[in-house]
C-alpha positions as a Markdown table, in Angstrom:
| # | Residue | x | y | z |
|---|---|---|---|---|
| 1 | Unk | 0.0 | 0.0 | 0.0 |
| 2 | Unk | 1.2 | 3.8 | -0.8 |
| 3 | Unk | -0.3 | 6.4 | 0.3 |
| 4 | Unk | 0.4 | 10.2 | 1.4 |
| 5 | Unk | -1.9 | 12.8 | 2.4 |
| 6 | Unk | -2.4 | 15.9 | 4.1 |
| 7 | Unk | -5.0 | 14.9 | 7.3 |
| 8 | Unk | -3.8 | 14.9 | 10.7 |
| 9 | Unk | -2.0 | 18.3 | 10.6 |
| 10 | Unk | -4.5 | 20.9 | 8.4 |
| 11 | Unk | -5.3 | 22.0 | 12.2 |
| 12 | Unk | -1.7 | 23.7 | 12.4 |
| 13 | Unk | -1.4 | 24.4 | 8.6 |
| 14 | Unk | -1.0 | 28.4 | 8.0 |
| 15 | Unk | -3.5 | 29.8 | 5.4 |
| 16 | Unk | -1.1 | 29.9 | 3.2 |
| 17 | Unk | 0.5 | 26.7 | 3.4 |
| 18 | Unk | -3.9 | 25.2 | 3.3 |
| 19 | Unk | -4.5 | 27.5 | 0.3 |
| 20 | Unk | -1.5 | 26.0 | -1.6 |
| 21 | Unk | -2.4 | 22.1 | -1.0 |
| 22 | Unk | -6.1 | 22.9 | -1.8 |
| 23 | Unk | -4.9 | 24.4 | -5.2 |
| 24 | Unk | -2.5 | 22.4 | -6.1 |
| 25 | Unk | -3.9 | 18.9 | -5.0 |
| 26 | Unk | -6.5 | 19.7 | -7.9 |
| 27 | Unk | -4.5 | 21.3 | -10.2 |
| 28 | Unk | -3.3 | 19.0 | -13.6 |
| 29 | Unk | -0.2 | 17.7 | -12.8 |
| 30 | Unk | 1.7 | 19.3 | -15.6 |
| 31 | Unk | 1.0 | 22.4 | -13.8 |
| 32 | Unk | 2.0 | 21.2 | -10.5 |
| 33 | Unk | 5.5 | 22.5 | -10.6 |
| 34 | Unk | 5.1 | 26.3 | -11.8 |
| 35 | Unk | 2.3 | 26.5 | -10.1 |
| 36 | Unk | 4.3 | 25.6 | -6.7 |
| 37 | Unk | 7.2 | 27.6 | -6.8 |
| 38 | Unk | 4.6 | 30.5 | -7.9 |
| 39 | Unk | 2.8 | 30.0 | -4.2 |
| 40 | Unk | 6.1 | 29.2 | -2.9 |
| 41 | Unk | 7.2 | 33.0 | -4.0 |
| 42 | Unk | 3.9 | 34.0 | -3.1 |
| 43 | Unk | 4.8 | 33.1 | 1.1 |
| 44 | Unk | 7.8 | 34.1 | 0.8 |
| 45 | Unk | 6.7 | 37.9 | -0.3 |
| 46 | Unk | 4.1 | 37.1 | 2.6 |
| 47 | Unk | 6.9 | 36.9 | 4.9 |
| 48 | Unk | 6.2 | 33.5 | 5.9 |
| 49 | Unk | 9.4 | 31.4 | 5.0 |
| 50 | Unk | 7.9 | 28.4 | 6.9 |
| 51 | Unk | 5.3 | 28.2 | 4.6 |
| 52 | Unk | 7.4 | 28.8 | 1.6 |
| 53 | Unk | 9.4 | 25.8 | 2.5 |
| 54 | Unk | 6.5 | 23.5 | 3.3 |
| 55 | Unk | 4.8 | 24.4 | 0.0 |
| 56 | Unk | 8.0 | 23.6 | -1.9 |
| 57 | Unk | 8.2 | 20.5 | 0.0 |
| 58 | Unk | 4.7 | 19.3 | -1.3 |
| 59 | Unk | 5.1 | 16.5 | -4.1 |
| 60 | Unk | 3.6 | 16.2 | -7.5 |
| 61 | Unk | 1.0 | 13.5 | -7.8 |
| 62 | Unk | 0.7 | 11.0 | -10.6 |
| 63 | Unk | -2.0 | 11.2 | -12.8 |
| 64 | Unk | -4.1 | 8.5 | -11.2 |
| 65 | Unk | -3.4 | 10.2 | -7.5 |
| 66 | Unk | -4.8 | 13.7 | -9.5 |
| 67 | Unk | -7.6 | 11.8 | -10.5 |
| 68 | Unk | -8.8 | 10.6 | -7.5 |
| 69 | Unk | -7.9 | 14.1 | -5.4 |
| 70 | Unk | -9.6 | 16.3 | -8.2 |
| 71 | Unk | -13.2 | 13.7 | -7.3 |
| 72 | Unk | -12.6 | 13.6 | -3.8 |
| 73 | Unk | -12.1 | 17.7 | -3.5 |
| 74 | Unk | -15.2 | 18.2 | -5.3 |
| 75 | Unk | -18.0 | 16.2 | -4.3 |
| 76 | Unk | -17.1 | 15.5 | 0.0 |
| 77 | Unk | -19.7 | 12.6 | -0.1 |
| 78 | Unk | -16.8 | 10.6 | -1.5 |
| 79 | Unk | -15.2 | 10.0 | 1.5 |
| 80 | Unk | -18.4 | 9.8 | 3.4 |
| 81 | Unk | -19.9 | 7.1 | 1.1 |
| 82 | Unk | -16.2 | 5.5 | 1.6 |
| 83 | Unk | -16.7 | 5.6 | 5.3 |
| 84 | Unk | -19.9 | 4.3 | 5.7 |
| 85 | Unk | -19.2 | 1.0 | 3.7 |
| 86 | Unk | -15.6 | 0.4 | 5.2 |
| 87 | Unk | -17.6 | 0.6 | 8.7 |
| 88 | Unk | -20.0 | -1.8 | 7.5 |
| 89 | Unk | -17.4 | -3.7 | 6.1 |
| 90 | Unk | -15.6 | -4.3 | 9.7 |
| 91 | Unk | -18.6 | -4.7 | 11.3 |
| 92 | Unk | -19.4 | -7.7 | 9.7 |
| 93 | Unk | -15.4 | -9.5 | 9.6 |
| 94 | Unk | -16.1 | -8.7 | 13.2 |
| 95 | Unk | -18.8 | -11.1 | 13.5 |
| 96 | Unk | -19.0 | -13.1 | 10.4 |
| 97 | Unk | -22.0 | -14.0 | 8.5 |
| 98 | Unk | -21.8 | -15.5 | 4.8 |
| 99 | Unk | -24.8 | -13.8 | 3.2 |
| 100 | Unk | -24.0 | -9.8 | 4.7 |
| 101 | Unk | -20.7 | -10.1 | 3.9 |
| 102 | Unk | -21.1 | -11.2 | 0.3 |
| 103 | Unk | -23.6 | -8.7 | 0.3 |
| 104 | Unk | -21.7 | -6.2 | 0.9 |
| 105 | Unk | -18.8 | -7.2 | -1.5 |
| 106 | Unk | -21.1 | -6.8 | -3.9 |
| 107 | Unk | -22.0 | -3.2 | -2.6 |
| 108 | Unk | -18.1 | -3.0 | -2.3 |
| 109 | Unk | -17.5 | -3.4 | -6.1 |
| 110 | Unk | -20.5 | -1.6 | -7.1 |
| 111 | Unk | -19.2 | 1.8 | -5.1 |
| 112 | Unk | -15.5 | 1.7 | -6.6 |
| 113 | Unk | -16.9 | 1.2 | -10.2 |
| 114 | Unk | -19.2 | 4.5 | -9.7 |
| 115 | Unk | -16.6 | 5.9 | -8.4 |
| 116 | Unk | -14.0 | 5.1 | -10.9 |
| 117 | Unk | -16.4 | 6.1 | -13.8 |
| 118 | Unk | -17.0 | 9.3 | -11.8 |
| 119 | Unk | -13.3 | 10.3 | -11.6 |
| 120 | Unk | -12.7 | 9.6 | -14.8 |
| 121 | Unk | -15.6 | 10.9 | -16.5 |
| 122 | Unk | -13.8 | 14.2 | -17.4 |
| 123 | Unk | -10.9 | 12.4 | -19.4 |
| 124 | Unk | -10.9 | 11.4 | -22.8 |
| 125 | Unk | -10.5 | 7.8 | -23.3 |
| 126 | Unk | -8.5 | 7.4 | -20.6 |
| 127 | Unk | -5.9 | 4.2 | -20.7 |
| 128 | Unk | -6.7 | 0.8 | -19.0 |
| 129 | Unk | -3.9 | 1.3 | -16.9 |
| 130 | Unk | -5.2 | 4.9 | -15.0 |
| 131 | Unk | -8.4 | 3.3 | -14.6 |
| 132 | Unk | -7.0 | 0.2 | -12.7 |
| 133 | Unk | -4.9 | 2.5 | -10.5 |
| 134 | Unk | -8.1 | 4.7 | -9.6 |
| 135 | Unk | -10.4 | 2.2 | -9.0 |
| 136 | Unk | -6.9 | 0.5 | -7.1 |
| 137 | Unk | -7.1 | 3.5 | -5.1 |
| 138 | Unk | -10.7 | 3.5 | -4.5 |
| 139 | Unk | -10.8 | -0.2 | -3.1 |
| 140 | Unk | -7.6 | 0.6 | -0.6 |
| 141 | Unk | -9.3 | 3.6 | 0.7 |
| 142 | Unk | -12.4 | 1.2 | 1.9 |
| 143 | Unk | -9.9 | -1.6 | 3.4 |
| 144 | Unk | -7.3 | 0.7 | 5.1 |
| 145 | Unk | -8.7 | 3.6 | 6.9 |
| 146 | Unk | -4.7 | 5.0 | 6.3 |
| 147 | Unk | -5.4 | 5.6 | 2.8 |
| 148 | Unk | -8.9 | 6.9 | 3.2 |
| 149 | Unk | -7.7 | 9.5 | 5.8 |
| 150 | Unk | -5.4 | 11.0 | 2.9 |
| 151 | Unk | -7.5 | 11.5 | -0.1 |
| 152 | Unk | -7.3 | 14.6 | -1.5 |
| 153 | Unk | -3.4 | 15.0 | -1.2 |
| 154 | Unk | -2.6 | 11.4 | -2.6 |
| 155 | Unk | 0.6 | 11.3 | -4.2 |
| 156 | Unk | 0.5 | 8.1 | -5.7 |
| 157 | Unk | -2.2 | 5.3 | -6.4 |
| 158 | Unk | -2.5 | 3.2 | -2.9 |
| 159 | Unk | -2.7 | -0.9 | -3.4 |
| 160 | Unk | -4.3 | -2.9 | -0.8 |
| 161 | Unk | -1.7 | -5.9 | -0.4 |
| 162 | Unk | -3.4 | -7.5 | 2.5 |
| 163 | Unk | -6.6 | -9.9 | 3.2 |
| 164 | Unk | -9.6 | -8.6 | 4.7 |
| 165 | Unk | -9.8 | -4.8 | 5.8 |
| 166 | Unk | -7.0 | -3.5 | 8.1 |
| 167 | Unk | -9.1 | -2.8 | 11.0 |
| 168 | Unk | -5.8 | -1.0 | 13.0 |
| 169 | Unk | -5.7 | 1.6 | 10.3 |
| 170 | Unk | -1.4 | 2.0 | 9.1 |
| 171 | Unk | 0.3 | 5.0 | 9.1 |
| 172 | Unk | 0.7 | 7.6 | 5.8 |
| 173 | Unk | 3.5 | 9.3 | 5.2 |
| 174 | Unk | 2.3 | 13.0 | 4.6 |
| 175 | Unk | 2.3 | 14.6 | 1.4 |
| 176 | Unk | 2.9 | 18.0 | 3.2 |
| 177 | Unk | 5.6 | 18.3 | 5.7 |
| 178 | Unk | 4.2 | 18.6 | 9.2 |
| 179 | Unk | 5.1 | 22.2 | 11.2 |
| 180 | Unk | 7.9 | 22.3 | 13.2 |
| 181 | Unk | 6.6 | 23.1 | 17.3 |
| 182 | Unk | 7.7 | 26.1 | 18.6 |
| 183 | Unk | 11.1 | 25.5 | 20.1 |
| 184 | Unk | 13.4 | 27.9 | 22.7 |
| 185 | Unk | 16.0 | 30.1 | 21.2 |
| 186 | Unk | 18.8 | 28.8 | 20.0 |
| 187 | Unk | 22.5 | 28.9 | 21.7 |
| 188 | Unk | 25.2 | 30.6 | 18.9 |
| 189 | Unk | 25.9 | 27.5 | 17.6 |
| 190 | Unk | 22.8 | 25.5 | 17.0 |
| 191 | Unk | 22.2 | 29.2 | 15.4 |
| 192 | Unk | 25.2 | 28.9 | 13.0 |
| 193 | Unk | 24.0 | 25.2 | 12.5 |
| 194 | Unk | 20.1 | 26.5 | 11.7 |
| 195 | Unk | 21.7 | 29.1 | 9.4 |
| 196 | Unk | 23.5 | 26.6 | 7.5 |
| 197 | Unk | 20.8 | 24.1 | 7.0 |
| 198 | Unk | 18.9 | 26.8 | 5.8 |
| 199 | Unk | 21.3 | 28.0 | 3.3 |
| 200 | Unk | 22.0 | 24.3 | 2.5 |
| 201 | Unk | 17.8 | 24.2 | 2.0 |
| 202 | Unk | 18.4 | 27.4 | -0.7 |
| 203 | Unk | 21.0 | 25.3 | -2.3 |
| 204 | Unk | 19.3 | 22.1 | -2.7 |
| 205 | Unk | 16.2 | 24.5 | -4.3 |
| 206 | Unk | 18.1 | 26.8 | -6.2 |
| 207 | Unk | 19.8 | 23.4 | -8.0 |
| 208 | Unk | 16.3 | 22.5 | -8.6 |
| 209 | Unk | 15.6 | 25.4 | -10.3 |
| 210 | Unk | 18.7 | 25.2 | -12.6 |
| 211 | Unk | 17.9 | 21.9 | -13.0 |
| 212 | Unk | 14.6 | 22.7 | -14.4 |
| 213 | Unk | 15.9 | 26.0 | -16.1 |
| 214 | Unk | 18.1 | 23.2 | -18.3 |
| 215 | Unk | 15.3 | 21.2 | -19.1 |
| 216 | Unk | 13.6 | 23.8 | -20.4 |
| 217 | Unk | 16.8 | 25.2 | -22.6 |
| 218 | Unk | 17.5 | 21.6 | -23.8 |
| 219 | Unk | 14.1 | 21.6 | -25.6 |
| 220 | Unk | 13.7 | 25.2 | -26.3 |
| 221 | Unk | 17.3 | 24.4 | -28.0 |
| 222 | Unk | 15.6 | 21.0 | -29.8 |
| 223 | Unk | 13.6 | 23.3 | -31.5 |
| 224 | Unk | 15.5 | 26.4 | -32.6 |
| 225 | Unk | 17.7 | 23.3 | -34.0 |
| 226 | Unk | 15.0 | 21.6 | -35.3 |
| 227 | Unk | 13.5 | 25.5 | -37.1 |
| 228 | Unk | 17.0 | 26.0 | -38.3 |
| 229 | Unk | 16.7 | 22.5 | -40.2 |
| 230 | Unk | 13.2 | 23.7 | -41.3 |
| 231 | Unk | 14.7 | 26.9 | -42.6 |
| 232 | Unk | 17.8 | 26.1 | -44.2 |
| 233 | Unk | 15.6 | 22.9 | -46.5 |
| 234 | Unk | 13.2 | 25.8 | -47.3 |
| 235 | Unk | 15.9 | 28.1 | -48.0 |
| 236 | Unk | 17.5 | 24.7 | -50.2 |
| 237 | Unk | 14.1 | 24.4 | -52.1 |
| 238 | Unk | 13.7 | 28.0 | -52.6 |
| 239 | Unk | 16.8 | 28.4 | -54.4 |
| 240 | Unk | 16.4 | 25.2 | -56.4 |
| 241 | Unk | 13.3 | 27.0 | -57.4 |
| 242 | Unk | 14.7 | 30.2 | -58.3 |
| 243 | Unk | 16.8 | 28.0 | -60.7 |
| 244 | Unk | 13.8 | 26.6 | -62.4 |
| 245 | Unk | 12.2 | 29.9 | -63.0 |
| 246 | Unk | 15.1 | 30.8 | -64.1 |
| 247 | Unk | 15.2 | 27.9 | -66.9 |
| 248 | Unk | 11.7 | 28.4 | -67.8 |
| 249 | Unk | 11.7 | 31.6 | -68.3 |
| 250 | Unk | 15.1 | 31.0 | -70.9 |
| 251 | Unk | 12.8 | 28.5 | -72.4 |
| 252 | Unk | 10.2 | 30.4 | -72.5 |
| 253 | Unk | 12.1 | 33.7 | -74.0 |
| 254 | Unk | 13.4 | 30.8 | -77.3 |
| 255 | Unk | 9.8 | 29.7 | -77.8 |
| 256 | Unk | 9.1 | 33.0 | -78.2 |
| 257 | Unk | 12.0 | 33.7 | -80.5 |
| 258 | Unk | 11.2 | 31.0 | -82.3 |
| 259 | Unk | 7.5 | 31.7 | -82.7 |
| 260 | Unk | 8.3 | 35.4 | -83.8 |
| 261 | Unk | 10.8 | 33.8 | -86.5 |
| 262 | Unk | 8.4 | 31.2 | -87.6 |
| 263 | Unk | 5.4 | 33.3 | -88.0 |
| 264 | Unk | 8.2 | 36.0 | -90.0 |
| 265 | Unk | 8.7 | 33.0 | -92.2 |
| 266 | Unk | 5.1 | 32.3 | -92.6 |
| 267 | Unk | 4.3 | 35.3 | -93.4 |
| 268 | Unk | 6.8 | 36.0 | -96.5 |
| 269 | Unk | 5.8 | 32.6 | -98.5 |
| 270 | Unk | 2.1 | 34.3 | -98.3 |
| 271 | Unk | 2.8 | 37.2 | -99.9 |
């Protein structure tokens, strides 16, 4: 099973840092990254660094984990629906009888294919593969109460490996970094060392901006290389062109002659 999510510490989330994973938990996850570093920027101008460091913490979802945050963000009966048939669920493994419990299999199956066709409604023939890790998703959230507890900042689809429903409920690692308690002031040298963890922390981010900014020149350089190409076979064809206009028009200047000369000619043996 994999699963992150955000509940469990939205009570000391900052309105920035609850703004962010609202927005970008929803957001398409080509956008995920601009969008990030724009709220990052957005704290930081706020003068709250914390936040600016917890929102650039937060990590991109897959597509299948976007899927089922977009569905659970916008219609909150999800997770109740969820609820309410994992309860039922462990209700009857607690005391086992044949016919409720195959009952509510059925019901089981019946709630993760609406809800699969729900979250996926939206897409345009979407592969067999997303619609397998949604409706993955779907089923983990009603056998792990882990997994239910973090839809809406999923990172990843979530697999339920086990047999039965996992009545214990495992732990999630958190898709957004939890907020550090309030701690006395430092001495001068856990000062010096908080100093250069941060500036470490500005290192680590400003390589993942250049690292970005050189994706981003690699293909911007594909295609000035692959315009050039363009250009200089136009440029090629144009001048073999000009050639053959060139030709014709010679050709076209001896016809001419030829016709003058001819209808010269003509003209004489009439007369």
């Amino acid at each position: 099973m994999i699963a992150t999510g955000e509940r469990g510490i939205i009570g000391g989330m900052t309105d920035l840092l609850a703004d962010a994973v609202a927005e970008l938990y929803q957001l398409d996850p080509d956008q995920f990254m601009a969008r990030r570093r724009d709220l990052a920027d957005r704290a930081r101008a706020a003068g709250d660094p914390a936040a600016a460091r917890q929102i650039t913490g937060l990590r991109k979802p897959t597509r299948s984990a976007w899927v089922v945050n977009r569905l659970v963000r916008a219609d909150p009966d999800v997770t109740a629906r969820l609820a309410a048939l994992a309860d039922e669920l462990r209700d009857a493994e607690r005391s086992p009888q044949g016919a409720r419990i195959r009952e509510l299999s059925a019901a089981r199956a019946r709630l993760v294919d609406e809800l699969t066709r729900q979250a996926l409604s939206e897409l345009p023939a979407p592969p067999a593969a997303l619609r397998e890790e949604v409706s993955a998703t779907f089923d983990a959230a009603l056998a792990d109460p882990g997994v239910a507890a973090n839809l809406g900042t999923l990172v990843r689809a979530a697999h339920w490996a086990g047999f039965g429903l996992n009545t214990g409920g495992s732990p999630a690692v958190p898709a957004v970094p939890a907020p550090r308690p309030k701690t006395p002031k430092p001495a001068p040298a856990e000062a010096a060392a908080e100093r250069e963890r941060r500036h470490r922390e500005k290192i680590i981010e400003a390589e993942r901006d250049a690292a970005e900014a050189g994706r981003a020149l690699d293909a911007a350089t594909a295609a000035e290389q692959q315009l050039t190409d363009t250009v200089r076979r136009l440029e090629t064809e144009l001048a073999q062109a000009r050639k053959q206009l060139a030709e014709a028009r010679r050709q076209a200047y001896r016809a001419e002659s030829r016709q003058r000369r001819a209808s010269a000619t003509l003209s004489r043996m009439r007369e």
